[in-house]
VEXLOMI-447916 format. One record per residue: chain; residue in one letter; residue number from 1; x negated, y negated, z of N, C-alpha, C in turn. Coordinates in Angstrom, 2 decimals. Layout:
<cadena = A residuo = A num = NUM nX = X nY = Y nZ = Z caX = X caY = Y caZ = Z cX = X cY = Y cZ = Z>
...
***
This chain:
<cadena = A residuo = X num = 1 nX = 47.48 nY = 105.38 nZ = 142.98 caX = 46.85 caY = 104.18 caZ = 142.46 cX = 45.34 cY = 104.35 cZ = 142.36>
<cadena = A residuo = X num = 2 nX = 44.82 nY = 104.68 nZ = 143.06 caX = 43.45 caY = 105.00 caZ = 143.34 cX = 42.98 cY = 105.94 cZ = 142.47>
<cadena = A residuo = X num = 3 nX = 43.89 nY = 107.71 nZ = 141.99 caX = 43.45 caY = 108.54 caZ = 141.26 cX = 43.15 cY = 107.58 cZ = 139.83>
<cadena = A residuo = X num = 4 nX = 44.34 nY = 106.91 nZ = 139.44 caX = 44.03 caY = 106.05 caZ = 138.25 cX = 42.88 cY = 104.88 cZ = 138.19>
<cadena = A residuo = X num = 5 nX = 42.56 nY = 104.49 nZ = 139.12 caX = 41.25 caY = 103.88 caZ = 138.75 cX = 40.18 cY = 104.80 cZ = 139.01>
<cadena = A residuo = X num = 6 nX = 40.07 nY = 105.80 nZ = 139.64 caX = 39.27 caY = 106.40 caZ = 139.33 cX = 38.84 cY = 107.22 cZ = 137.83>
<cadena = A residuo = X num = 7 nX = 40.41 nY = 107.71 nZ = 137.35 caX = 40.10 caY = 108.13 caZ = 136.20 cX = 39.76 cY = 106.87 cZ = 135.03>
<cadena = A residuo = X num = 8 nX = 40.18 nY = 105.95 nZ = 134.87 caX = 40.26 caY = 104.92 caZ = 134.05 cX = 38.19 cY = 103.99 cZ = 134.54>
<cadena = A residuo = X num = 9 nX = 38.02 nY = 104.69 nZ = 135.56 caX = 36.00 caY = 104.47 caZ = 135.64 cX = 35.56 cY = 105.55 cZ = 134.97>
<cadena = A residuo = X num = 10 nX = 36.12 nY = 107.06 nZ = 135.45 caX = 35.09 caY = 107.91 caZ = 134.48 cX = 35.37 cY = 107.82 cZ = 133.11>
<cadena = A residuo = X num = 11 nX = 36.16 nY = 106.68 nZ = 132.75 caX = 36.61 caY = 107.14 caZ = 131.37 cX = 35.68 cY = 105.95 cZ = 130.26>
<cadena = A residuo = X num = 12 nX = 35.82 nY = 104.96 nZ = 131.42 caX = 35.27 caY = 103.58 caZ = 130.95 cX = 33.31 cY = 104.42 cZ = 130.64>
<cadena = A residuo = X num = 13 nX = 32.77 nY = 105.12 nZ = 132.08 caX = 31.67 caY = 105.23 caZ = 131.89 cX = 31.40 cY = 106.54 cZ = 130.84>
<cadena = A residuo = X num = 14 nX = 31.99 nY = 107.43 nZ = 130.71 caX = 31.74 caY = 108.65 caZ = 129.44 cX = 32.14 cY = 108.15 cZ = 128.09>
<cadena = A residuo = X num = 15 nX = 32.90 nY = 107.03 nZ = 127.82 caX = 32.86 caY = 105.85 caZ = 126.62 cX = 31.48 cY = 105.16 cZ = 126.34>
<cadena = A residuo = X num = 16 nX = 31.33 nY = 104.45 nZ = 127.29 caX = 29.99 caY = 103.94 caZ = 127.33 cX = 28.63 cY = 104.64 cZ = 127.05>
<cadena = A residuo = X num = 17 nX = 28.56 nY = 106.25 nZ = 127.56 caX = 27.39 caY = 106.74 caZ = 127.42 cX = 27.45 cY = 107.37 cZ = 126.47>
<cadena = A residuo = X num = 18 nX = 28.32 nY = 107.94 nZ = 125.92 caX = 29.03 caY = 108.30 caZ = 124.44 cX = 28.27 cY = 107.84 cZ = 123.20>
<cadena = A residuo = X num = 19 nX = 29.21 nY = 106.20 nZ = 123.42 caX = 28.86 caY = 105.28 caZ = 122.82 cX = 27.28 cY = 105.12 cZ = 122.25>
<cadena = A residuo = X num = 20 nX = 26.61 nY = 105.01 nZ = 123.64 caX = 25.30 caY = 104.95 caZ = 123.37 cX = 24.32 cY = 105.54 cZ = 122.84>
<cadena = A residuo = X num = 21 nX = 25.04 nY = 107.11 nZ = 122.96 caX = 24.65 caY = 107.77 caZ = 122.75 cX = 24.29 cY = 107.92 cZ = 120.87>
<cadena = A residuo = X num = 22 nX = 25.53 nY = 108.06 nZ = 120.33 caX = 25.80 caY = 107.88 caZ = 119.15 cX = 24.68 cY = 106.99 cZ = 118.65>
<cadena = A residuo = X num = 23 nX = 24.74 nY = 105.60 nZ = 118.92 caX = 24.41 caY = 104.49 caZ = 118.75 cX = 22.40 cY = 104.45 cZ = 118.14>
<cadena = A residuo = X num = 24 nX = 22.44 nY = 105.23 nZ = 119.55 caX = 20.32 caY = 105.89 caZ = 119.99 cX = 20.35 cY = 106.56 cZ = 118.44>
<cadena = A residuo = X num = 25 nX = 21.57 nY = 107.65 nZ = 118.51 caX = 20.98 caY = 108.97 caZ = 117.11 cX = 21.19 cY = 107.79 cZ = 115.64>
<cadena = A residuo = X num = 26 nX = 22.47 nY = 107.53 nZ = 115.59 caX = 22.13 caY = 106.77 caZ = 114.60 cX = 20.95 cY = 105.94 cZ = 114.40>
<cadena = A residuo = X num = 27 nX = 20.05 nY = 104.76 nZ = 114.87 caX = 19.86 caY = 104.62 caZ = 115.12 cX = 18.79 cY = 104.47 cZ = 114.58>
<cadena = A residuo = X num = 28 nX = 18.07 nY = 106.27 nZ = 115.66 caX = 16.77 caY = 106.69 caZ = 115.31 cX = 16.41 cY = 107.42 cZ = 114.01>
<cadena = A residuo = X num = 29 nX = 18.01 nY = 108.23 nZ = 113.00 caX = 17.74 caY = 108.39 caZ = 112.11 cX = 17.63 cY = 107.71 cZ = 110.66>
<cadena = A residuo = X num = 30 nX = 18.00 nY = 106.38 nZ = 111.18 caX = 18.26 caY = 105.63 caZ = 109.75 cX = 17.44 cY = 104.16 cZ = 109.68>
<cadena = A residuo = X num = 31 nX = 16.92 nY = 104.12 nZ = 110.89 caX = 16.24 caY = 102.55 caZ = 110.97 cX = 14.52 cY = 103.03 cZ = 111.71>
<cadena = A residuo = X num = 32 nX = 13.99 nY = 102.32 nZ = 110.73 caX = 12.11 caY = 102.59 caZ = 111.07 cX = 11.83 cY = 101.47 cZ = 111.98>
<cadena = A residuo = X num = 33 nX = 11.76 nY = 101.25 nZ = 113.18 caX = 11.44 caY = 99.97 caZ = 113.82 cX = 9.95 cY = 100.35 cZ = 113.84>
<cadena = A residuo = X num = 34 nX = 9.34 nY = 101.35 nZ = 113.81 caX = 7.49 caY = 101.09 caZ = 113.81 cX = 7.24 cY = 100.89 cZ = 112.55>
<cadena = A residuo = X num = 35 nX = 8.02 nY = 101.12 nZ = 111.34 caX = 7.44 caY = 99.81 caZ = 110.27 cX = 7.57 cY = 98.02 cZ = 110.14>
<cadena = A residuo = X num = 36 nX = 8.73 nY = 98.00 nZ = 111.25 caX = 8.67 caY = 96.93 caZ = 111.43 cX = 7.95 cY = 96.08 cZ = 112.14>
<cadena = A residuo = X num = 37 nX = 7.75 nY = 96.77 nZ = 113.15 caX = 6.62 caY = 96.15 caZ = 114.12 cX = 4.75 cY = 96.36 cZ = 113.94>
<cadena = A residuo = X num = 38 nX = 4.16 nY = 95.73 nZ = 114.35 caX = 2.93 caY = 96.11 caZ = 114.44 cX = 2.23 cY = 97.46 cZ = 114.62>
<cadena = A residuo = X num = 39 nX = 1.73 nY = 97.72 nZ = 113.79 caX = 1.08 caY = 99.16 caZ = 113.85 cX = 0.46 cY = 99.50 cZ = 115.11>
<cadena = A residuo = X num = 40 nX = 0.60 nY = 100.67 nZ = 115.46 caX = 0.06 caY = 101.37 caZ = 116.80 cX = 1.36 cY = 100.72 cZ = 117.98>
<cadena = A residuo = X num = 41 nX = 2.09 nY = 100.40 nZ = 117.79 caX = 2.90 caY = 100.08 caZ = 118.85 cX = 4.43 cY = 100.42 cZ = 118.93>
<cadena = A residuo = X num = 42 nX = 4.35 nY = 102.38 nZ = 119.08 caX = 5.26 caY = 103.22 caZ = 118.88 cX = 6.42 cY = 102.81 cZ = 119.90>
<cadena = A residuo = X num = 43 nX = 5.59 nY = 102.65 nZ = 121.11 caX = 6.30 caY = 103.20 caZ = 122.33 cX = 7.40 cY = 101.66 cZ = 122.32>
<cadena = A residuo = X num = 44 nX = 6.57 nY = 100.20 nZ = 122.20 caX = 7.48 caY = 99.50 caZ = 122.03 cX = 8.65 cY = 99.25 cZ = 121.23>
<cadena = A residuo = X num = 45 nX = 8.50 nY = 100.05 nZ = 119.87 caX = 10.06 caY = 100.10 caZ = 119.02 cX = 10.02 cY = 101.07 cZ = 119.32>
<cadena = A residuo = X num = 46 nX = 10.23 nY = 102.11 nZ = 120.45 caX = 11.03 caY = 102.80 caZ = 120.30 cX = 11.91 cY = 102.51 cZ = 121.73>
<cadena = A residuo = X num = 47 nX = 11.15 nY = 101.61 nZ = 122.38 caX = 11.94 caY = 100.88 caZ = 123.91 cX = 12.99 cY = 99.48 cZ = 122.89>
<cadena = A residuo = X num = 48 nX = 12.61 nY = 98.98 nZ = 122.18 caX = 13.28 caY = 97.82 caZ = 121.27 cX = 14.60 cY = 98.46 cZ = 120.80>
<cadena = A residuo = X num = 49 nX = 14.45 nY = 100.16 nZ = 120.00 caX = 15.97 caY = 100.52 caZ = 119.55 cX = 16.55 cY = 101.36 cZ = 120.92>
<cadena = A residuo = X num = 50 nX = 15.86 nY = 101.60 nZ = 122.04 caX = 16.93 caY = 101.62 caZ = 123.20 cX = 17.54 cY = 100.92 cZ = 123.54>
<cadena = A residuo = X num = 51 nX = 17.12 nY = 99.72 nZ = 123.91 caX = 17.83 caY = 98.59 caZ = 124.23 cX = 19.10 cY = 97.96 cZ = 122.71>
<cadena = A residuo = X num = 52 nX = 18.89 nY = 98.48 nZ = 121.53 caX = 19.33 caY = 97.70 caZ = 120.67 cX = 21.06 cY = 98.80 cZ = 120.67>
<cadena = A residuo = X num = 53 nX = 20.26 nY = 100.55 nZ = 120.86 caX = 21.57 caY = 101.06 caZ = 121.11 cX = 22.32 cY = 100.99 cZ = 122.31>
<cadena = A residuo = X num = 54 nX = 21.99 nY = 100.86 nZ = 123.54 caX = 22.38 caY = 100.23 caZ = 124.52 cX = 23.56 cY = 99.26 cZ = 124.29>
<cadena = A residuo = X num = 55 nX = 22.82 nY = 98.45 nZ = 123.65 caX = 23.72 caY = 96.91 caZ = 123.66 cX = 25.12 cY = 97.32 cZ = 121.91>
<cadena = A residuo = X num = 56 nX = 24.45 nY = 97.83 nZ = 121.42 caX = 25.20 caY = 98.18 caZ = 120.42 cX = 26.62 cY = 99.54 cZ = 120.94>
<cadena = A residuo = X num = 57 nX = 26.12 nY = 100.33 nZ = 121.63 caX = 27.19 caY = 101.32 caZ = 122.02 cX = 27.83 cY = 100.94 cZ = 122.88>
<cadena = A residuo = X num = 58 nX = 27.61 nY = 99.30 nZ = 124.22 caX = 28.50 caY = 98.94 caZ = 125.09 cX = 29.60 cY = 98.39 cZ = 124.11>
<cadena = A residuo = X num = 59 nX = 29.02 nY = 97.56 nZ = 123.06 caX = 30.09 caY = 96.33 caZ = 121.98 cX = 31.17 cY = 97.59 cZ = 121.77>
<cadena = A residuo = X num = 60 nX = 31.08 nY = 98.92 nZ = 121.35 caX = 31.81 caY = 99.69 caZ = 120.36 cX = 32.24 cY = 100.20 cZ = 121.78>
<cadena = A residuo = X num = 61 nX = 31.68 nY = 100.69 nZ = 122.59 caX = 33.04 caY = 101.67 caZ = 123.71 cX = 33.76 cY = 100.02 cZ = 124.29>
<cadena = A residuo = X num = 62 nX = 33.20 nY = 99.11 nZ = 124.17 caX = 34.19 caY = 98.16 caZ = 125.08 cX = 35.44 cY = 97.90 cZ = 123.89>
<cadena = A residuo = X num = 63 nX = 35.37 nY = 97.36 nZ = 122.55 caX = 35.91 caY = 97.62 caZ = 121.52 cX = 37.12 cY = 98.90 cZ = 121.60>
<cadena = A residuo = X num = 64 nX = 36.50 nY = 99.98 nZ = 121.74 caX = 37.77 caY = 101.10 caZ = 121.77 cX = 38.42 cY = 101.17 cZ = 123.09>
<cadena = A residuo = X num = 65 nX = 37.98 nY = 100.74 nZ = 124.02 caX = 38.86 caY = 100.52 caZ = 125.77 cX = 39.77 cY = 99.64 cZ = 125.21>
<cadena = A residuo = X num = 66 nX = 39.32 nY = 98.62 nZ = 124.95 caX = 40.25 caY = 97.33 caZ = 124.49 cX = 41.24 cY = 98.14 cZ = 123.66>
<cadena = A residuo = X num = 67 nX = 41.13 nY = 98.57 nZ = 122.56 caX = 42.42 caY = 99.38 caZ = 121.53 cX = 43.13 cY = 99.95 cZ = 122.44>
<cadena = A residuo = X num = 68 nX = 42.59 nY = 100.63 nZ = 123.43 caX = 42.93 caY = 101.78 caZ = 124.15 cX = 44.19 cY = 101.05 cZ = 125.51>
<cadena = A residuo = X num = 69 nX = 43.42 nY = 99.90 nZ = 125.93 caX = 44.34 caY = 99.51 caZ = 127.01 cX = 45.52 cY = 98.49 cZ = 126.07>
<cadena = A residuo = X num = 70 nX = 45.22 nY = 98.04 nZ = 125.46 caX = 46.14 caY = 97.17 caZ = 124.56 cX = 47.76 cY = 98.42 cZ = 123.89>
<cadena = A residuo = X num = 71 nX = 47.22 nY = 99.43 nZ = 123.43 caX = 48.35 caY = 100.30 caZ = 122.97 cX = 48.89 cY = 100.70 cZ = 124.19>
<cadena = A residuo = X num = 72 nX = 48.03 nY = 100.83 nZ = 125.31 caX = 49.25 caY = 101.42 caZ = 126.30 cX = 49.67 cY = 100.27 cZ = 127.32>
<cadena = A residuo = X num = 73 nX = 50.04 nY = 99.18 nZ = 126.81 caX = 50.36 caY = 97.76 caZ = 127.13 cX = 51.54 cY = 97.39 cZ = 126.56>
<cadena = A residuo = X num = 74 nX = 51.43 nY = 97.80 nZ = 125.10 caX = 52.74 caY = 97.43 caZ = 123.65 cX = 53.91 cY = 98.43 cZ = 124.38>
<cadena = A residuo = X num = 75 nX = 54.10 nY = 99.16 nZ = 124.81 caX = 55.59 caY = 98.91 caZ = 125.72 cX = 56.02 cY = 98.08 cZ = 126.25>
<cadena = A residuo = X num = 76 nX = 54.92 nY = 97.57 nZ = 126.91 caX = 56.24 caY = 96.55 caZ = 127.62 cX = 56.45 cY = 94.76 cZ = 126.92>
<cadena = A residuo = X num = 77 nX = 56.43 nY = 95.14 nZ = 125.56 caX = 56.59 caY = 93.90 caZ = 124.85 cX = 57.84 cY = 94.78 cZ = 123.91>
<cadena = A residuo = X num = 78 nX = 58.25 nY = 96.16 nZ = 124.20 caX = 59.30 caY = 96.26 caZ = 123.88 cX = 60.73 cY = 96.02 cZ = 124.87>
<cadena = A residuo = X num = 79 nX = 60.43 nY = 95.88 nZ = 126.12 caX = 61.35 caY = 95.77 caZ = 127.14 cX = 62.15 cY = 94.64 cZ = 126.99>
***
Protein backbone atom coordinates (compact mmCIF):
# COMPACT_ATOMS: atom_id res chain seq x y z
CA UNK A 1 0.00 0.00 0.00
CA UNK A 2 2.59 2.36 0.86
CA UNK A 3 4.97 1.36 -2.33
CA UNK A 4 1.83 2.70 -4.30
CA UNK A 5 1.54 5.92 -2.80
CA UNK A 6 4.75 6.38 -2.97
CA UNK A 7 4.95 5.71 -6.57
CA UNK A 8 1.64 7.52 -7.45
CA UNK A 9 3.79 10.99 -5.40
CA UNK A 10 6.78 10.58 -7.61
CA UNK A 11 4.58 10.39 -10.38
CA UNK A 12 2.17 13.20 -9.38
CA UNK A 13 5.57 15.36 -8.74
CA UNK A 14 7.72 14.43 -12.24
CA UNK A 15 4.10 15.41 -13.97
CA UNK A 16 4.13 18.53 -12.36
CA UNK A 17 7.75 19.54 -13.02
CA UNK A 18 7.44 18.21 -16.50
CA UNK A 19 4.60 20.07 -16.92
CA UNK A 20 6.23 23.15 -15.95
CA UNK A 21 8.72 22.65 -17.46
CA UNK A 22 7.30 22.53 -20.96
CA UNK A 23 5.07 25.30 -20.00
CA UNK A 24 8.58 27.91 -18.95
CA UNK A 25 10.04 26.74 -22.79
CA UNK A 26 6.99 27.33 -24.45
CA UNK A 27 6.46 30.10 -22.99
CA UNK A 28 9.76 31.82 -23.25
CA UNK A 29 9.84 31.06 -26.91
CA UNK A 30 6.67 32.41 -28.18
CA UNK A 31 5.44 35.18 -25.76
CA UNK A 32 7.53 38.70 -25.29
CA UNK A 33 6.43 39.72 -21.74
CA UNK A 34 9.30 42.65 -21.76
CA UNK A 35 7.33 44.16 -24.59
CA UNK A 36 4.64 44.05 -22.61
CA UNK A 37 5.72 45.47 -19.64
CA UNK A 38 7.59 48.59 -18.98
CA UNK A 39 10.88 49.02 -20.43
CA UNK A 40 13.99 48.19 -18.37
CA UNK A 41 12.06 45.77 -16.28
CA UNK A 42 13.50 42.37 -17.59
CA UNK A 43 13.89 40.60 -14.47
CA UNK A 44 10.16 41.26 -13.55
CA UNK A 45 8.59 39.54 -16.81
CA UNK A 46 10.69 37.20 -16.67
CA UNK A 47 9.60 36.33 -12.72
CA UNK A 48 5.70 37.17 -14.22
CA UNK A 49 6.15 34.11 -17.04
CA UNK A 50 7.56 31.88 -14.13
CA UNK A 51 4.88 32.15 -12.18
CA UNK A 52 2.46 32.14 -15.32
CA UNK A 53 4.25 28.64 -16.32
CA UNK A 54 4.06 27.43 -12.93
CA UNK A 55 0.43 27.93 -12.68
CA UNK A 56 -0.11 26.93 -16.29
CA UNK A 57 1.93 23.44 -16.10
CA UNK A 58 0.12 22.56 -12.53
CA UNK A 59 -3.65 23.10 -14.65
CA UNK A 60 -2.14 20.58 -17.51
CA UNK A 61 -0.22 17.80 -15.22
CA UNK A 62 -3.33 17.98 -12.81
CA UNK A 63 -5.57 17.63 -16.09
CA UNK A 64 -3.54 14.46 -17.28
CA UNK A 65 -3.50 12.75 -13.45
CA UNK A 66 -7.16 13.26 -13.65
CA UNK A 67 -7.33 11.24 -17.33
CA UNK A 68 -4.89 9.09 -15.80
CA UNK A 69 -6.71 8.13 -12.47
CA UNK A 70 -10.19 8.21 -14.10
CA UNK A 71 -9.10 5.35 -16.89
CA UNK A 72 -7.75 3.24 -14.28
CA UNK A 73 -11.11 3.66 -12.32
CA UNK A 74 -13.47 2.63 -15.67
CA UNK A 75 -13.11 -1.00 -14.54
CA UNK A 76 -14.88 -1.03 -12.00
CA UNK A 77 -17.98 0.52 -13.67
CA UNK A 78 -17.62 -2.59 -15.67
CA UNK A 79 -18.18 -4.98 -12.67
Amino acid sequence: MYQSMGLSAALTLISHLLFILVAFRLLSTSVRFDKLLRPNHVRESRLLMLFIAIGLGYLVSSFFLSVIEASRNLPYLLR
